[in-house]
C-alpha positions, 0 to 999 in steps of 0.5 A, a space after each residue: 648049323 649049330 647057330 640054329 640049333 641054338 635059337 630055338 632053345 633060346 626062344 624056350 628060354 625067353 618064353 619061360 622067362 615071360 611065363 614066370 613074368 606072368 605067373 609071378 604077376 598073377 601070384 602078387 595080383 593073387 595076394 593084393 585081392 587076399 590082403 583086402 579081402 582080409 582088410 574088408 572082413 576085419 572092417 566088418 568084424 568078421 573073424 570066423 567062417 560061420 561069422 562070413 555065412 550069417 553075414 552072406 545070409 544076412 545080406 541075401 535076405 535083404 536083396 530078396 527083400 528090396 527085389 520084392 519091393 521093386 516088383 510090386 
């Protein structure tokens, strides 16, 4: 009896263990997308959020611009 007592907190064990797996996986996923976004932005010289937006700006006025040519 206290042999399966102990399994099913042995199970809880593994699975938690898995879960921490996983989050720590998704942490460093996480990561590697920050580190190129920071590498992208730098490429483009953008240091500073308004920089970001006018640049956000920028690139949604020219998609405007070429879906207006497509459709004429």
């Amino acid at each position: 009896m206290s042999d399966n007592a102990r399994q099913p907190g042995g199970k809880q064990r593994g699975n938690r263990k898995s879960g921490e797996n996983e989050a720590l996986l998704s942490l460093y996923d996480s990561l590697e997308d920050l580190y190129s976004i920071l590498e992208t932005l730098d490429e483009l010289g953008i240091a500073t959020r308004d920089e970001l937006l006018a640049y956000i700006d920028t690139l949604d006025t020219e998609v405007e611009e070429l879906e207006s040519l497509g459709s004429n």
